[in-house]
C-alpha positions in Angstrom: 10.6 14.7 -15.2 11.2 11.8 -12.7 14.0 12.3 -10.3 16.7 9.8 -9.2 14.8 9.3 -5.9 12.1 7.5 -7.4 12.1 3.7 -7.4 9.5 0.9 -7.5 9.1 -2.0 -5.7 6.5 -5.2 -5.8 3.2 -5.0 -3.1 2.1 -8.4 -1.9 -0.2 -9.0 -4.1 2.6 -8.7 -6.9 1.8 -5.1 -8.1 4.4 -2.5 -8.7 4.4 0.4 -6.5 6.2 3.7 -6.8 8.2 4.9 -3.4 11.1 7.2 -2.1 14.3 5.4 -2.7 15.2 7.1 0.1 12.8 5.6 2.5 10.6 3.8 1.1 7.2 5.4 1.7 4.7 5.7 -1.0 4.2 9.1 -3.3 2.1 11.9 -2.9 0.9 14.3 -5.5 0.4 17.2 -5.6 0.5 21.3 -7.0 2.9 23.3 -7.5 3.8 26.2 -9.2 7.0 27.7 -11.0 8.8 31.0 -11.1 6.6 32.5 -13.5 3.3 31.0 -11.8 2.9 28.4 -14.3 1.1 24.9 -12.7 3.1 22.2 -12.0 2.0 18.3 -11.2 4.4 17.1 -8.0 5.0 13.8 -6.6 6.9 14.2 -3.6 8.3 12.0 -0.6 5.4 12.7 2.5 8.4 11.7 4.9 11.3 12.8 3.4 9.4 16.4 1.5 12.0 15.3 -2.0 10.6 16.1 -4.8 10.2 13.1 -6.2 8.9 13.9 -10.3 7.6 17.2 -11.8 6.0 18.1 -14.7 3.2 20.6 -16.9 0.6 18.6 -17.3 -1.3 15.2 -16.8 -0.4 13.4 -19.4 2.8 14.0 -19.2 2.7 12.7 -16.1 0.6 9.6 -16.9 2.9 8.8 -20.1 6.3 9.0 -18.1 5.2 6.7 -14.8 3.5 4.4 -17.6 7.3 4.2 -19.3 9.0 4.7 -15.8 7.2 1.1 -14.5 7.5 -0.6 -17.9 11.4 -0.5 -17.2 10.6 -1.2 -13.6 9.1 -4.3 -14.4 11.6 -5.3 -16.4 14.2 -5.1 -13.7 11.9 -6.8 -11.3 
């Protein structure tokens, strides 16, 4: 699940990148785990420590940024 502090914006070299809409530094991922120990993928905010997006597993989290930049890109 992405979060409303997530945001993309266009590198240089005309890629999209994900960052904080906060303060604009780039994601990291990382572990996590829930209330009942289940795993949990994180992408969170290294300056700002938001959670950023969550979710149970890797493709999860590889079909929702694909989706997430495909409506980036169209904004862009």
């Amino acid at each position: 699940m992405i979060e409303n502090h997530l945001c993309g914006m266009k590198a240089r070299n005309g890629t999209l990148i994900f960052v904080c809409s906060t303060c604009k530094e780039p994601p990291n991922f990382t572990f996590g785990a829930q209330a009942k120990g289940e795993l949990v993928y994180l992408m969170l905010c290294p300056k700002c420590g938001l959670v950023l997006a969550e979710w149970g597993s890797l493709e999860d989290r590889h079909r929702e940024l694909s989706e997430f930049g495909q409506k980036l890109r169209t904004h862009h």
